[in-house]
N, C-alpha and C positions, 0 to 999 in steps of 0.2 A: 611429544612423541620422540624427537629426536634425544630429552635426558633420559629415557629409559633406556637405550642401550651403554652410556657411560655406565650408567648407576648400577646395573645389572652385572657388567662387566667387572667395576669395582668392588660389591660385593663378594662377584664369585673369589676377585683374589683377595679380599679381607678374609674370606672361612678357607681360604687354601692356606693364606699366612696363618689362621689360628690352627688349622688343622695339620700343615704340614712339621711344624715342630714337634707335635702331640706324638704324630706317628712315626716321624722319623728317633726320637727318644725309647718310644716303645721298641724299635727295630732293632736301635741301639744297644736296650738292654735283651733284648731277646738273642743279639749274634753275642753279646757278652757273653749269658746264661750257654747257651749254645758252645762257646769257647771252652768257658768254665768245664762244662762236661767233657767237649772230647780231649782235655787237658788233664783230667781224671783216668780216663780209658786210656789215653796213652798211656801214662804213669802206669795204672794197674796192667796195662800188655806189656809193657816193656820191664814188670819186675815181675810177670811169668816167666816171660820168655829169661831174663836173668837166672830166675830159679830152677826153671829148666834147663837151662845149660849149665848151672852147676852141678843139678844132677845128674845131667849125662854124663859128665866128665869126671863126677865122681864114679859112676858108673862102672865108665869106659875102664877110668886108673881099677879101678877092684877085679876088673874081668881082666884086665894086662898083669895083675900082681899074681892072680889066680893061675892065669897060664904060665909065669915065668917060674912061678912054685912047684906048678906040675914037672918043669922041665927037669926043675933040679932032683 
């Protein structure tokens, strides 16, 4: 009576040891994959946002060149 709760005990951590590297790998690659992407979206926002402020600015210099034209 009294080896069942060692043995019970020790199983449960033999399938936590086989299970917890299993899943902490899986976790691993999922915050990876997870990484991977919002390392893509940053990229793709921040070469909007680039693109978009070169067109504003191109913009802005066309609408300044326009009035300075008008002046003359």
């Amino acid at each position: 009576m009294s080896m069942s709760g060692p043995t019970e005990s020790a199983r449960t951590w033999v399938s936590l040891l086989l299970v917890v590297p299993r899943s902490s790998c899986y976790i691993f690659l999922c915050a990876t994959c997870l990484f991977d992407q919002l390392l893509i979206l940053f990229s793709i926002d921040s070469w909007f946002r680039v693109s978009f402020a070169t067109q504003t600015a191109d913009a802005e210099a066309a609408r300044l060149d326009r009035q300075s034209s008008c002046r003359h």
